[in-house]
C-alpha positions in Angstrom: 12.8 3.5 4.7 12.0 2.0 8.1 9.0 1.5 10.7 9.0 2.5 14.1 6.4 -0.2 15.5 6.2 1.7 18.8 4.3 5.0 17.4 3.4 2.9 14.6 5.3 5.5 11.4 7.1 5.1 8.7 10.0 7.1 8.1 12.4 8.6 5.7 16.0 9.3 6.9 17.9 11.5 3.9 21.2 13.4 4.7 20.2 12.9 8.0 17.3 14.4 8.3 14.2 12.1 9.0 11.3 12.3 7.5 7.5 10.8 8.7 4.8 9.1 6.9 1.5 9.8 9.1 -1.6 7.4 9.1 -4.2 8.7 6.7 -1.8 11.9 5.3 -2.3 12.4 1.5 0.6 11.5 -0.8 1.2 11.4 -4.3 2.5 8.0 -6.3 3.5 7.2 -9.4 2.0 4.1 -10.6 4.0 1.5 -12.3 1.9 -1.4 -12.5 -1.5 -2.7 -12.0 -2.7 -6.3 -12.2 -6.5 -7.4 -12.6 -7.6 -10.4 -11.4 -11.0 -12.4 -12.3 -12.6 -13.1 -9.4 -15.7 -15.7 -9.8 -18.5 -15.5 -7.1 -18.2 -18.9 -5.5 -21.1 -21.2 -5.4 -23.4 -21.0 -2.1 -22.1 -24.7 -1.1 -18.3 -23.2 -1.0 -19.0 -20.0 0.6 -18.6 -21.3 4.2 -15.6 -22.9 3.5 -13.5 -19.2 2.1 -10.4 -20.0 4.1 -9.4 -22.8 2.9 -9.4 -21.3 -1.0 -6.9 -19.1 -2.0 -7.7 -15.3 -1.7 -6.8 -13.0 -4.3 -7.3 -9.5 -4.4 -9.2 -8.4 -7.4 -7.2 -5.4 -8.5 -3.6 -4.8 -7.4 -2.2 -1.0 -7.8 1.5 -0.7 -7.0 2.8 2.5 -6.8 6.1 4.3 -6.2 7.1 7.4 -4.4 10.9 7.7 -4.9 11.0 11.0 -7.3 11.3 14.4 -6.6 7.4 16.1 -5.8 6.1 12.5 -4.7 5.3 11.2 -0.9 3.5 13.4 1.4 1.8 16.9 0.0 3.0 18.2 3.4 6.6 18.0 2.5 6.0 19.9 -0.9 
């Protein structure tokens, strides 16, 4: 897998042959893990001051597409 930062793809090279991942093209995953976080609201003093607290996101999907029938619908 590797990024072409010019015209901004990802791409697949297998047996030679390489392979594109468009900007908003459909693809199907396989997910493997996902991770939950509890997120408190922070109280109205804090708010202005977000950046200096640590950010997390509140619900963290990861996902693979390295099996035969995943990535991109257009290549199946």
């Amino acid at each position: 897998m590797s990024s072409n930062a010019q015209e901004q793809v990802w791409t697949w090279v297998n047996d030679g042959d390489e392979y594109f991942y468009d900007k908003n093209e459909w693809v199907r995953v396989r997910v493997e893990d996902e991770q939950w976080n509890d997120i408190s609201p922070s109280p109205p003093s804090e708010r202005g001051n977000e950046s200096t607290r640590e950010r997390k996101s509140p619900y963290i999907v990861t996902a693979s597409m390295s099996q035969a029938g995943l990535g991109p619908v257009e290549w199946w």
